[in-house]
Structures are given as C-alpha cells and as structure tokens.
C-alpha positions in Angstrom: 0.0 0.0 0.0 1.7 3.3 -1.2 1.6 6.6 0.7 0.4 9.6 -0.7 2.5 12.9 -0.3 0.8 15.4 1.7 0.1 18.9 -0.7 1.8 21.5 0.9 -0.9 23.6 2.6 -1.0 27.4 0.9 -1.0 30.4 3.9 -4.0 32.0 5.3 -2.0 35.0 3.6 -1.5 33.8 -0.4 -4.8 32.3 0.1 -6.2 36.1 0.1 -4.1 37.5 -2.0 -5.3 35.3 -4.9 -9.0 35.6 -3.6 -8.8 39.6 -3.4 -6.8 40.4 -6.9 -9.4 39.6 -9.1 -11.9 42.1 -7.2 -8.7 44.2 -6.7 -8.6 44.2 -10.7 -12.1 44.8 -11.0 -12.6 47.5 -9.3 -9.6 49.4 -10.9 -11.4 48.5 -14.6 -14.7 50.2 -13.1 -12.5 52.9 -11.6 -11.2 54.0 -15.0 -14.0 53.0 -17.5 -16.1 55.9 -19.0 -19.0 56.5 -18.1 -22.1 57.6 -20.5 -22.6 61.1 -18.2 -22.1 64.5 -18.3 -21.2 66.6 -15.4 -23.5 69.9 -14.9 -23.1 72.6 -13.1 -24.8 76.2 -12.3 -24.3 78.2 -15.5 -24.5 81.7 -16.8 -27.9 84.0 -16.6 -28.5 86.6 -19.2 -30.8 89.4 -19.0 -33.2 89.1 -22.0 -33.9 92.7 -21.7 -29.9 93.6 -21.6 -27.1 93.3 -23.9 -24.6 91.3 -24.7 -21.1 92.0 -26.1 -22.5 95.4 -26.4 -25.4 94.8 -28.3 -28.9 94.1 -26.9 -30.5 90.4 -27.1 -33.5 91.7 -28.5 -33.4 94.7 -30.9 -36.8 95.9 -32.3 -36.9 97.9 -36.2 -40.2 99.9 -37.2 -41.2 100.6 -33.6 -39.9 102.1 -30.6 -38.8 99.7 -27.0 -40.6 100.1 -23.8 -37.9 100.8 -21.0 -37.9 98.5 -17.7 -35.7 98.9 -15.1 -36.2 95.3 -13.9 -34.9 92.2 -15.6 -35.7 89.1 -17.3 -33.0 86.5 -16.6 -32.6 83.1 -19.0 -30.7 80.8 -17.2 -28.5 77.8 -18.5 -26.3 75.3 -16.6 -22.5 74.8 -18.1 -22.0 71.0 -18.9 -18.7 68.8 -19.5 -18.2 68.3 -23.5 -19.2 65.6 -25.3 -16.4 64.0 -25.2 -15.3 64.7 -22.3 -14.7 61.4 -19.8 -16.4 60.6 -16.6 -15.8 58.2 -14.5 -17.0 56.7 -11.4 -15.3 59.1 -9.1 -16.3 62.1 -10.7 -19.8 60.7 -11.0 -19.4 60.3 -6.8 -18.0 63.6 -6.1 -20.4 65.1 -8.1 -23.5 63.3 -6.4 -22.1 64.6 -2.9 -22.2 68.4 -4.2 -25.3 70.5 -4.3 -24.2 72.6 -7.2 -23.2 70.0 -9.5 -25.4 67.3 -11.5 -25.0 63.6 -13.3 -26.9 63.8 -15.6 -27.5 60.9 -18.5 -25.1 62.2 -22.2 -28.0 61.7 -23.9 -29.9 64.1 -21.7 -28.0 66.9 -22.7 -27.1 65.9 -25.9 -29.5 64.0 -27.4 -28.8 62.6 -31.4 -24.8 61.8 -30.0 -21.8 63.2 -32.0 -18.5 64.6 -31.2 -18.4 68.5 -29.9 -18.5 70.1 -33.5 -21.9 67.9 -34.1 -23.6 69.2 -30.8 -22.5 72.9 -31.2 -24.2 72.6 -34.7 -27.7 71.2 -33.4 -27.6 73.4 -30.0 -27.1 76.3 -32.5 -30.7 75.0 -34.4 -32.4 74.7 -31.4 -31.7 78.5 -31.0 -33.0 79.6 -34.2 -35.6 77.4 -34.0 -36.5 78.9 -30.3 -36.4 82.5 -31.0 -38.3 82.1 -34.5 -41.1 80.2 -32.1 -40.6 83.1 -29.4 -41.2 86.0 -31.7 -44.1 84.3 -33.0 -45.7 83.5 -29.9 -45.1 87.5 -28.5 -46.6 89.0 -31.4 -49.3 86.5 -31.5 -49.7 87.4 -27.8 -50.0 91.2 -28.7 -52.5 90.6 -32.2 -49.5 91.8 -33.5 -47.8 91.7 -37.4 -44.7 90.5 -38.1 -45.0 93.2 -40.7 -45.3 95.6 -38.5 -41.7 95.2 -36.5 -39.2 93.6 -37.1 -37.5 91.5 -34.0 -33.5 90.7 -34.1 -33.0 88.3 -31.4 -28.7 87.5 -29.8 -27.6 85.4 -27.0 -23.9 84.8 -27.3 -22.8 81.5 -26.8 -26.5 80.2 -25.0 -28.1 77.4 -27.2 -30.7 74.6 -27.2 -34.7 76.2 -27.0 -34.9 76.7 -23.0 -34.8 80.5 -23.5 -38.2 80.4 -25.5 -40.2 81.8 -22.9 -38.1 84.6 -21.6 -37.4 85.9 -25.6 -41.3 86.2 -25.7 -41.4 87.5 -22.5 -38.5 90.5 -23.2 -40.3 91.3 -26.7 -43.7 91.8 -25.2 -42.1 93.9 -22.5 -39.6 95.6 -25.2 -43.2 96.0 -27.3 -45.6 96.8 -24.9 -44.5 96.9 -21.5 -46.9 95.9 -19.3 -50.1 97.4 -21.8 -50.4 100.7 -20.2 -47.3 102.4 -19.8 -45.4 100.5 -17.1 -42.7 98.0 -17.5 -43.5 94.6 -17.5 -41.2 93.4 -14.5 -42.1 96.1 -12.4 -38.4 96.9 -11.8 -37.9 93.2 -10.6 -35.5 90.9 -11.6 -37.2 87.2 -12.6 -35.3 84.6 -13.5 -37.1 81.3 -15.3 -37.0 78.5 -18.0 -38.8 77.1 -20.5 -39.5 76.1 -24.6 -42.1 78.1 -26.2 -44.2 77.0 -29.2 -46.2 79.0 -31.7 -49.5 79.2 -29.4 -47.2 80.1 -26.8 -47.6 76.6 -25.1 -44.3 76.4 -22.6 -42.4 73.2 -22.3 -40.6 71.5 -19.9 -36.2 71.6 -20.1 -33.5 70.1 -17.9 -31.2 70.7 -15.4 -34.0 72.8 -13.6 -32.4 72.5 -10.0 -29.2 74.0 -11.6 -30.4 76.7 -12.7 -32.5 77.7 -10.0 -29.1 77.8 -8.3 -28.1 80.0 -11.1 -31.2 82.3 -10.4 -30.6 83.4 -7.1 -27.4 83.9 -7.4 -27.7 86.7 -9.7 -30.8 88.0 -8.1 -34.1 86.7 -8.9 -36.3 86.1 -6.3 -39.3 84.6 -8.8 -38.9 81.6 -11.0 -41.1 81.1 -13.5 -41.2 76.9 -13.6 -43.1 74.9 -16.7 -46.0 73.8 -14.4 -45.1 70.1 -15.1 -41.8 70.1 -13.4 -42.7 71.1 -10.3 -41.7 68.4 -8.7 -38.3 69.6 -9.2 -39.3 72.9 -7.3 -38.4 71.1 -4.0 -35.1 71.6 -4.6 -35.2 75.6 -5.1 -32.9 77.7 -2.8 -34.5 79.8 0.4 -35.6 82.5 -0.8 -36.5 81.6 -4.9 -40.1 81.8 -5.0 -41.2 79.2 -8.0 -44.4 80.2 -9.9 -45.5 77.5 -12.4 -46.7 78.5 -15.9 -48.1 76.2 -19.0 -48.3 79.1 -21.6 -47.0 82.8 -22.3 -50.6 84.4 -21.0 -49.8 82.2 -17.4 -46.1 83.7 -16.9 -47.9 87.5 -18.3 -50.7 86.9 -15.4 -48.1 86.1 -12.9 -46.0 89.2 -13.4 -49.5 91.3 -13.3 -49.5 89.4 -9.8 -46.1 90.2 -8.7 -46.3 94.1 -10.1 -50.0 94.7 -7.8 -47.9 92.6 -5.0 -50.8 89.8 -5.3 -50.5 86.1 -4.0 -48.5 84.1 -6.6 -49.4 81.1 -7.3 -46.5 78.2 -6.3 -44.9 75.1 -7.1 
C-alpha cells in the first residue's frame, strides 16, 4: 500500500491574495472605465432685456422699445463636453455636491456626435426657439410680423430653454406691461422654458441647476413649466417658483407680482 504525499498547505495570507486580486482588478477597470454622463453645473444667466457684447439680445426695427428697469433673466447650466470622460469618481463627487449634476449624455445631448456635431444642433435649437418666441409674442399682442421687425442674440446660449423669456422681453420691449409700465415692475425674474407657436411652454433640464443659477444673480421669482414642479423642492431659500403652462400664465403672474398679489407656487 503506497503513501500519498501530503500537498503542501497554501497560507492563510496567499490564500487572500489570490481571492482579493481579481476584485482588486475589478474595481480598478470600473474605476477608469467611461462612463455615458455628463457633469453639470450652475451656469451663466443673461438678461433678455440687456445686452450682450455690447449689443442688446432683443433689438426691435419699425417701432420704438418700452424701457424696464427690472430684468428678465434666461438661465443655462455649463455641462462637461461631449467628449469629455467621466468616471465613477467624478460621477461620486459630483453626487455629494449640491451645485453639480449627473446627468444621463443623452440628456443633454441627445442625437450623439462629437463637440463640433452638438454645437451645430444646439445652435438649431436657437434659431428654431427664437423664430417660435417671436411668434408667440406678437401673437400674444395681435401683432404683425409686418409691422416690427424682431432681431433676437444670445452669445454662446443654445438649445430652446430660452423660449419663454425671448417672448417674455419682446412683449415687454413691445408693450411693457399694456399701459405704460414695464412689464417686470423693476424686478429681476429669473425662469425657463421652450415656447411654441401658441405660446404653449415646455418643460427643459437641469431645472435644479439653474435655480441655483437664479438666485445667485438675483431673482427672487422663478417662473417653472408647471409640469416640473416636482423639481421645485429643490429651489434655494428664498427663490419663489411660480408654475406657468403658456405665455398668457407667466404674463398673469408678473401682473401678480407688479400689484404685489398672491403668486401662485410650485
């Protein structure tokens, strides 16, 4: 009867060493994999009724602009490029800070592409927005397009968020607030939101961001797309956000805020 040779026994230490590299390796390939996010943060707000680079955003030919003391601020959030990578720890950082955002690639820019590809459809959005804003305003006023003409610039702002605050600053560059008064009432309001022909306003993203973005610069109203107020829980102290579905919604609210009426909130 033969003897068998004992196996040397491995250590309690190799033993983990060979159990923990592969979760070791693991975790390093998760670690340094991209991620399909983009990092947002609180971006710029520009005062429809203002200029910029020395010109105003909304210049009016073949009739004369109301003056308003107040302002109308559209507000953006500044997001990582395209092609920019994320990973997991910038994805954790950024979920720990209140002024930054993860927020799905395709979310803020849908149809995919390299930088050059998103410039060129943010830059269509635009158009597209202010050609539905002007619309909407003089449609708003029983108003001609052949009566004024309406020259809309925003610097480097794209995508169609800024729809209802264009319509907003021509009605107020147009008519004020119909009977001689400015249409802010010397406030400043901050808000987002698409516009269509009818003047119908749409919900947008990054909505806490911007909110951020609104009181810093001043605003102390918001005006919300009514359908996104569940994101109104997340508004700074002292933001008041007023919900609005169309153009004659956000106009009735600022009648509110001018005669210091109740507003109605989120």
């Amino acid at each position: 009867m033969s003897e068998t040779t004992p196996r040397p026994r491995m250590s309690r230490r190799r033993r983990l060493v060979l159990c923990a590299t592969p979760v070791v390796l693991l975790l390093a390939l998760v670690l340094l994999v991209p991620l399909p996010y983009s990092l947002a943060q609180p971006g710029e707000t520009a005062d429809v009724l203002g200029k910029q680079g020395g010109k105003p955003v909304i210049s009016l030919s073949g009739a004369k602009a109301h003056k308003d003391d107040g302002k109308l601020l559209s507000v953006t959030i500044a997001a990582t490029q395209p092609q920019a990578t994320v990973r997991v720890g910038d994805v954790v950082q950024a979920w720990f800070a209140r002024d930054r955002a993860v927020m799905p690639r395709d979310a803020v820019y849908p149809g995919g592409g390299d930088t050059r590809d998103a410039e060129k459809r943010i830059a269509a959005e635009m158009k597209d927005s202010q050609d539905k804003a002007v619309t909407a305003a003089l449609r708003q006023l029983h108003r001609s397009p052949d009566d004024v003409k309406i020259s809309l610039r925003l610097g480097d702002v794209g995508g169609p968020s800024a729809g209802l605050f264009f319509s907003l600053g021509i009605i107020d560059k147009l008519d004020g607030d119909g009977s001689g008064g400015s249409l802010t009432g010397g406030h400043t309001i901050a808000g987002t939101g698409t516009i269509d022909e009818k003047g119908a306003v749409g919900a947008v993203g990054g909505v806490p961001l911007k909110m951020q973005a609104a009181r810093r610069d001043g605003a102390r109203v918001f005006l919300l797309p009514a359908e996104q107020c569940g994101e109104a829980g997340e508004a700074p102290a002292g933001l008041r956000v007023v919900p609005v579905t169309s153009l004659s919604d956000a106009l009735t609210a600022l009648t509110h805020l001018r005669k210091g009426a109740t507003l109605p909130h989120c």
